[in-house]
N, C-alpha and C positions, 0 to 999 in steps of 0.2 A: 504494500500500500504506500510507504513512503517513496518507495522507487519512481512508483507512478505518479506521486505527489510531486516529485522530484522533477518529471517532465513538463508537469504540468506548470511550473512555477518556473521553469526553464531557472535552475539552481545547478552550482554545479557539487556540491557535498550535500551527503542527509543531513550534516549539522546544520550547513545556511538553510537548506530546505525545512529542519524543523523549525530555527530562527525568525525565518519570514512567514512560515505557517500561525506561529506563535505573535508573534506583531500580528498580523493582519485577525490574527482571533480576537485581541485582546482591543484593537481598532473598533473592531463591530463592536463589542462590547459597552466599549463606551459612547459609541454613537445610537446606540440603541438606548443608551440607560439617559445620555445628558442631550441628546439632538429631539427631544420631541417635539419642542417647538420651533426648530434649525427651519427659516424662512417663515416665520408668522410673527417673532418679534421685529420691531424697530426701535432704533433708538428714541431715548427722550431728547425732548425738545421742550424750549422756553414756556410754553404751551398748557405742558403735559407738569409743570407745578402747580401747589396749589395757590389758594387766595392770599395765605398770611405769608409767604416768603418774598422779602423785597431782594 
């Protein structure tokens, strides 16, 4: 299975090949856990205070 992981990733050792497998799990991960609202926030603006801050 890593062999084939290992083509697929175009790696040239199963070490980089578990490396980059590893990164790229631990990537989703976090984009799953902190990206839910990745493209529905915008920043604040002048605006977006409220009444009592001068």
């Amino acid at each position: 299975m890593l062999e084939r992981l290992q083509r697929k990733l175009h790696t040239q050792t199963l070490d980089e090949t578990i490396r980059v497998f590893a990164a790229q799990q631990r990537k989703g991960r976090l984009n799953d856990a902190f990206g839910v609202d990745k493209g529905k926030i915008k920043a604040f603006s002048e605006e977006d205070r409220g009444e009592d801050r001068n």
